[in-house]
KEKE-3310 file (N, C-alpha, C; in steps of 0.2 Angstrom, whole numbers, plus 5000, padded with zeros to 4 digits):
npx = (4984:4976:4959:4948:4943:4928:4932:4942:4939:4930:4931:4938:4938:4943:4953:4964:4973:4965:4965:4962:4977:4977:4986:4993:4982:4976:4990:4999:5002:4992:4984:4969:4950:4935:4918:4903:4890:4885:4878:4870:4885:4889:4893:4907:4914:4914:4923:4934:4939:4941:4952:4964:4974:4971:4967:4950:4938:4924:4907:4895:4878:4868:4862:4859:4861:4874:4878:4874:4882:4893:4893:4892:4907:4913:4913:4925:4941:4948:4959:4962:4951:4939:4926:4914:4906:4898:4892:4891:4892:4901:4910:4917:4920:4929:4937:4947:4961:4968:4967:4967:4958:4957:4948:4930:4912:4897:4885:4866:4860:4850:4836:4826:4813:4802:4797:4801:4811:4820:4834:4839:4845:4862:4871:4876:4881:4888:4893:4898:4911:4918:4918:4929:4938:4947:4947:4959:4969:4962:4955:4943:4924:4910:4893:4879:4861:4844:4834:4825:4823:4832:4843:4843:4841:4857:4864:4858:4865:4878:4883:4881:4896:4912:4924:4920:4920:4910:4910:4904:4898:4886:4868:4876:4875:4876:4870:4875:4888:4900:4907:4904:4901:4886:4875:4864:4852:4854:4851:4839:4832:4835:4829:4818:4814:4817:4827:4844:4856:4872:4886:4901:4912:4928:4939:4941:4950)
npy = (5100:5090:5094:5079:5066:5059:5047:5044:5043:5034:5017:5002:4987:4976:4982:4977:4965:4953:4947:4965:4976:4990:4999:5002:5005:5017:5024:5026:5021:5027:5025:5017:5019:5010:5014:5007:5005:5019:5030:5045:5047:5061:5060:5051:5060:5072:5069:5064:5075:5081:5074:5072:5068:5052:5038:5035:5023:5018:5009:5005:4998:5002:5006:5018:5029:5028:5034:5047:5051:5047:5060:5070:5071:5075:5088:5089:5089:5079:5068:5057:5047:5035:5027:5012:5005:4988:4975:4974:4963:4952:4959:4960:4947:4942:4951:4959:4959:4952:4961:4976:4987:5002:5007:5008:5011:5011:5017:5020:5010:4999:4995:4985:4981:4972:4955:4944:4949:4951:4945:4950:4959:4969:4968:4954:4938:4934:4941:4952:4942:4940:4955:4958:4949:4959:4970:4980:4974:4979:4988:5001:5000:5007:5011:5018:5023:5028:5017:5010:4998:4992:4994:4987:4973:4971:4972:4961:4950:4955:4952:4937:4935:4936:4943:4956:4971:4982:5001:5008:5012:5009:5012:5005:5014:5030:5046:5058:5064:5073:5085:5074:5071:5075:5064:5063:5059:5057:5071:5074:5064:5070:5081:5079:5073:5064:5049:5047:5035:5030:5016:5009:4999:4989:4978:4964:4952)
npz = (4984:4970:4964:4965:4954:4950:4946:4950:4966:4966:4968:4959:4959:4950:4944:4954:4962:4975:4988:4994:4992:5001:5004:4991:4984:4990:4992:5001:5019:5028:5042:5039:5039:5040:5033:5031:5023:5019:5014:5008:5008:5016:5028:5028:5019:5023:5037:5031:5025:5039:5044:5034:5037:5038:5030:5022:5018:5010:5009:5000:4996:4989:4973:4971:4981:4981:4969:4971:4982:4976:4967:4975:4981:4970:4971:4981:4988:4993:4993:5000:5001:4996:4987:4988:4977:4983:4991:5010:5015:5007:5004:5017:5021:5009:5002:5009:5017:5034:5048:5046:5046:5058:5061:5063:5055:5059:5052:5055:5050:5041:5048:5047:5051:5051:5057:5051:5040:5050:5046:5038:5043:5048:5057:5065:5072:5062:5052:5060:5065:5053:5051:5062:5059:5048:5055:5064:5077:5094:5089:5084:5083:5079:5081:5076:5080:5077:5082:5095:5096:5088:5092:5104:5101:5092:5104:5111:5100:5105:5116:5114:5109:5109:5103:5103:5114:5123:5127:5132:5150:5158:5151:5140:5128:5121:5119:5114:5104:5103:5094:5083:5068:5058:5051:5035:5038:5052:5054:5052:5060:5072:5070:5071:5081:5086:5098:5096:5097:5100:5100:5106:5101:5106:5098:5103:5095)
capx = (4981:4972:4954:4947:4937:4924:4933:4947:4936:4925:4936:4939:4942:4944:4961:4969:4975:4963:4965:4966:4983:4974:4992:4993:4973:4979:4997:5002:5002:4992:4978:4963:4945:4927:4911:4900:4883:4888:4872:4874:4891:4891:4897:4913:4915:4915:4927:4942:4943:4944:4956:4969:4982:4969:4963:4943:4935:4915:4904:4888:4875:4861:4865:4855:4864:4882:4878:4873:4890:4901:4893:4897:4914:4916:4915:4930:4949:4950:4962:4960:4943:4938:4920:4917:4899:4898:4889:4899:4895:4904:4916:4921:4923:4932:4941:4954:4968:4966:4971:4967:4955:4959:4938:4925:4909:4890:4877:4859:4859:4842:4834:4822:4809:4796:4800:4803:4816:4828:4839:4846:4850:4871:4874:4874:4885:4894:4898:4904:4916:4922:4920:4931:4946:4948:4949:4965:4967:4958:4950:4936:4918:4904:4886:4873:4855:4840:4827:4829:4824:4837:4849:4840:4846:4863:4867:4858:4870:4885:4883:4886:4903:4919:4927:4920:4919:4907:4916:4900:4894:4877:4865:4878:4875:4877:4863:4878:4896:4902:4912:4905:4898:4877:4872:4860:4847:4854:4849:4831:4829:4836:4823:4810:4816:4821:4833:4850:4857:4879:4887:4906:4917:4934:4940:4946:4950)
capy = (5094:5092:5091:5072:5067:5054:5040:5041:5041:5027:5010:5000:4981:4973:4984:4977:4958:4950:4954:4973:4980:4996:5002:5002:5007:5024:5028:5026:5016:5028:5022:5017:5020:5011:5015:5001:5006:5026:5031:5049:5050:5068:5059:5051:5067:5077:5064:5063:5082:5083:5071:5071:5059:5046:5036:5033:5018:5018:5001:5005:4994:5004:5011:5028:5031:5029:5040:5054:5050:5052:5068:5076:5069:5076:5095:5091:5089:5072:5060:5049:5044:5029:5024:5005:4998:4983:4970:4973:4954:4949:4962:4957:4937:4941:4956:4962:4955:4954:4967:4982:4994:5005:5011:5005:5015:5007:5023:5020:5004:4998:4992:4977:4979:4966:4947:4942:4952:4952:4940:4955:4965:4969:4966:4950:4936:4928:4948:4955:4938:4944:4959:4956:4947:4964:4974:4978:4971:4986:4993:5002:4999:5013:5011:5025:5021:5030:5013:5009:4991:4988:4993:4981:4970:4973:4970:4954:4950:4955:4946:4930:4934:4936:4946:4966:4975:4987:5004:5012:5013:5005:5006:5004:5021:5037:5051:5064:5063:5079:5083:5068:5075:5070:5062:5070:5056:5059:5079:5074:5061:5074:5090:5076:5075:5056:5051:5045:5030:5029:5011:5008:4991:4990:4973:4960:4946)
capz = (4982:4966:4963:4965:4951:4952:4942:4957:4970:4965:4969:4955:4961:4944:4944:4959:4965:4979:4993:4990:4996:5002:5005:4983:4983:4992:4988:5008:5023:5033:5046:5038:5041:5035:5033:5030:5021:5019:5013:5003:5008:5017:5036:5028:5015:5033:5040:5027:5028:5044:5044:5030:5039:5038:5023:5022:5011:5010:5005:4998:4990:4984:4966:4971:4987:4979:4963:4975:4987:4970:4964:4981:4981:4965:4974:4986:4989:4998:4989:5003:5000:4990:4987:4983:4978:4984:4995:5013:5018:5003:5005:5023:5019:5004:4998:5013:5023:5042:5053:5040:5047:5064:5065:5058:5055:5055:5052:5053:5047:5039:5053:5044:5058:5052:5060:5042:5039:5053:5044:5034:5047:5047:5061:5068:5074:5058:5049:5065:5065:5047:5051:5067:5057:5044:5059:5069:5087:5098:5084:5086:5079:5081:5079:5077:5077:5079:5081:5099:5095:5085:5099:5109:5096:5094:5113:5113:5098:5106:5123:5111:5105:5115:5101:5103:5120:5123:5128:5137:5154:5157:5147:5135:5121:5123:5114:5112:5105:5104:5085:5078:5061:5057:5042:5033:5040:5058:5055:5049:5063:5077:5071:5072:5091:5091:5101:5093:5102:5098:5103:5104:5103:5104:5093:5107:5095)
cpx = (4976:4964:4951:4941:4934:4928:4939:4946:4932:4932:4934:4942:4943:4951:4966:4967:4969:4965:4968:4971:4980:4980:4991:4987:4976:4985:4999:5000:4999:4984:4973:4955:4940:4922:4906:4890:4883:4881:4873:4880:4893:4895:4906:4917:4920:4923:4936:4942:4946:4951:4962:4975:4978:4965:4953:4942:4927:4913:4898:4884:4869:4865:4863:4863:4873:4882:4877:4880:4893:4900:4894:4902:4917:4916:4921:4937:4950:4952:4964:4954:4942:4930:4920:4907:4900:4893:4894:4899:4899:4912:4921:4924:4928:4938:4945:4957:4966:4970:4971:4965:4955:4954:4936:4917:4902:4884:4873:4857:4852:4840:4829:4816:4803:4800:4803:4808:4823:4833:4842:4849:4857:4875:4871:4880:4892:4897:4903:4910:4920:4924:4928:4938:4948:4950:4955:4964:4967:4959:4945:4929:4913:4897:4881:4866:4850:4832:4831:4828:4828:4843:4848:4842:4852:4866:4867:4865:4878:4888:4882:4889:4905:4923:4926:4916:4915:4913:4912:4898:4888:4875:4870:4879:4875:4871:4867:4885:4897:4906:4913:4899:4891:4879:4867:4852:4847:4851:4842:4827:4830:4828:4817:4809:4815:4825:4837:4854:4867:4880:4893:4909:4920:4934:4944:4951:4958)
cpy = (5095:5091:5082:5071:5059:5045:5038:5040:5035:5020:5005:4992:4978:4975:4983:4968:4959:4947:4959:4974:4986:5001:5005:5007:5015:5027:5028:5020:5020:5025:5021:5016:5016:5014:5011:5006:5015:5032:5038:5051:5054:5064:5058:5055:5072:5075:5065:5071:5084:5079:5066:5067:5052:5044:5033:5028:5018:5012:5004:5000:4998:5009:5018:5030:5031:5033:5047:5057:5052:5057:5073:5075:5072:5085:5094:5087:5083:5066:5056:5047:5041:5030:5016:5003:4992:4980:4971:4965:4950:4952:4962:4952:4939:4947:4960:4957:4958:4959:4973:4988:4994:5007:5009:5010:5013:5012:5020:5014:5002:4995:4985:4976:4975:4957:4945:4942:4953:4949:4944:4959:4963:4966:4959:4944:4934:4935:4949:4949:4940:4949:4961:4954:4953:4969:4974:4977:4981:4990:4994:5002:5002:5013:5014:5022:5025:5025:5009:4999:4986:4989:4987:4974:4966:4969:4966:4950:4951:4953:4940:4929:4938:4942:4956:4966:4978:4991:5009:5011:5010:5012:5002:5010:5026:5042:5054:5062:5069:5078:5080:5072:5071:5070:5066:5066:5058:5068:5077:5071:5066:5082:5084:5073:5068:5056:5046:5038:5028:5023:5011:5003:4992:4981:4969:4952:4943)
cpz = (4976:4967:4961:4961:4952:4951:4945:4963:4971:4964:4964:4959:4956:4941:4950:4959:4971:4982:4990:4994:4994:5001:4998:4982:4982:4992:4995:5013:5029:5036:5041:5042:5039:5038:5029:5031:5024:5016:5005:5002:5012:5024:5034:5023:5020:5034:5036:5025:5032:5043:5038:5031:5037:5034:5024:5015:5014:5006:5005:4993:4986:4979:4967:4974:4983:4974:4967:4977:4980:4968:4969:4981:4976:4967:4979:4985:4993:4993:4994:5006:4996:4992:4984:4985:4978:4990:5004:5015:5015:5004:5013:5023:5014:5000:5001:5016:5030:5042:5048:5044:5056:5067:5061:5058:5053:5055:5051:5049:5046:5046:5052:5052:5058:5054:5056:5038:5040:5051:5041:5038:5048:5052:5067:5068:5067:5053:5053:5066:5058:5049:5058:5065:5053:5050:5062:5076:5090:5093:5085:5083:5084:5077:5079:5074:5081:5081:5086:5101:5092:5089:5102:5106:5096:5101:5113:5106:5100:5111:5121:5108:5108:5108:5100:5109:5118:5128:5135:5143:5154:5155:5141:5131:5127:5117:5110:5111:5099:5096:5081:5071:5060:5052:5041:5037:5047:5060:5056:5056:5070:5077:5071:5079:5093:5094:5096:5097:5097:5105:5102:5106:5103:5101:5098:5105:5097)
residu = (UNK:UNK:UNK:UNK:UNK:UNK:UNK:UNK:UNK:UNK:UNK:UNK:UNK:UNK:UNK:UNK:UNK:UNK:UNK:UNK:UNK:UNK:UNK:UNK:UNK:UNK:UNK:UNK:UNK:UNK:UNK:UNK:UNK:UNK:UNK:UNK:UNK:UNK:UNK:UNK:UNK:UNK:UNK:UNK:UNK:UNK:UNK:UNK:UNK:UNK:UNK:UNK:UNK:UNK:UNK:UNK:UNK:UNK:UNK:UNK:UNK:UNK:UNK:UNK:UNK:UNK:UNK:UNK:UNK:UNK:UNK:UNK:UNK:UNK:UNK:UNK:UNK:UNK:UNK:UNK:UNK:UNK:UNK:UNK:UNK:UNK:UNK:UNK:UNK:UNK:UNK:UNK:UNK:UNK:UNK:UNK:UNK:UNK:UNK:UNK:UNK:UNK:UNK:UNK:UNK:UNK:UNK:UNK:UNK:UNK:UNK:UNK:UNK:UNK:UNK:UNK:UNK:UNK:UNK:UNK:UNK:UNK:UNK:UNK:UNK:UNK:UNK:UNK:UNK:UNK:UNK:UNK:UNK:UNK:UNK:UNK:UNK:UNK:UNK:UNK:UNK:UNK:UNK:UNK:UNK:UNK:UNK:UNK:UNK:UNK:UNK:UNK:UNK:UNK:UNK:UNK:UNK:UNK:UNK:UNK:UNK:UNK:UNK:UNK:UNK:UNK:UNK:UNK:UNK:UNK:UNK:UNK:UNK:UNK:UNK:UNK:UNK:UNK:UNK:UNK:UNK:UNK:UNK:UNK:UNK:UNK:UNK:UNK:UNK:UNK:UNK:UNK:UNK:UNK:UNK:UNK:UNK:UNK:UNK:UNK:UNK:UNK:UNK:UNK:UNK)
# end
């Protein structure tokens, strides 16, 4: 496998038809993966090593955070890694065909904890409805957060929509999930001896 350099890493949608045939994007038909709001990239860097059968795509909007993510990506051997700056509310509604991705992936998502603000938080009922049609049926969406108000959140959010299970035991999350790879935020917030809070839905639409 050769070395992947930035300018094929970095997803170009101005070179492809609308809706993307991800199938074309990647050069195969094999499972795909998101990561929605990817930060400096190292989790799904981690991710499509391990896992070479499986294609990864990353949505990022902060210009820093995605400059970072492609000059790591320019140290590794993963041609099945895309990155795509973009908006993901834009990119849910508008730029895939249903039934695409097989896991979805929402790190640390800003959390917006003044009153004022909650309206940006990701997740909330009319995304996860986008995000809900791109997914395939029993697909799975994973949530990692360290701000346990924004869990508290979340639930109340997903107890008013029929379309994604919870997968956990009461309380619902888990602290610990063995072999799943830190971001480099989940390193910083673990030695500062937060706790971690992982959420998982399967996709029941």
């Amino acid at each position: 496998m050769t070395k992947v350099n930035s300018s094929r890493t970095a997803l170009d949608i101005s070179e492809y038809y609308i809706p993307l045939d991800l199938a074309e994007v990647f050069g195969n038909e094999n499972e795909i993966v998101l990561e929605i709001g990817f930060g400096d990239g190292d989790f799904l860097i981690e991710m499509a090593g391990r896992h070479p059968e499986k294609n990864f795509l990353g949505m990022e909007i902060k210009t820093k955070r995605f400059k970072i993510a492609m000059k790591a990506a320019q140290n590794e051997k993963n041609g099945n890694l895309r990155f795509l700056h973009m908006n993901a509310n834009i990119a849910a509604e508008e730029l895939f065909f249903e039934d695409v991705f097989s896991l979805v992936y929402i790190n640390f998502p800003d959390p917006w904890p003044k009153d004022r603000h909650r309206k940006h938080r990701i997740v909330n009922s009319e995304f996860l409805g986008a995000l809900s049609k791109i997914m395939k049926k029993d697909g799975v969406l994973e949530i990692a957060s360290d701000d346990k108000d924004y869990i508290s959140h979340s639930f109340d959010v997903f107890k008013n929509i029929s379309f994604f299970k919870s997968q956990y035991p009461h309380p619902g999350y888990l602290h610990n999930l063995p072999n799943r790879p830190h971001t480099k935020y989940e390193k910083g917030f673990r030695k500062e001896g937060r706790e971690i809070f992982y959420l998982m839905f399967t996709n029941n639409k």
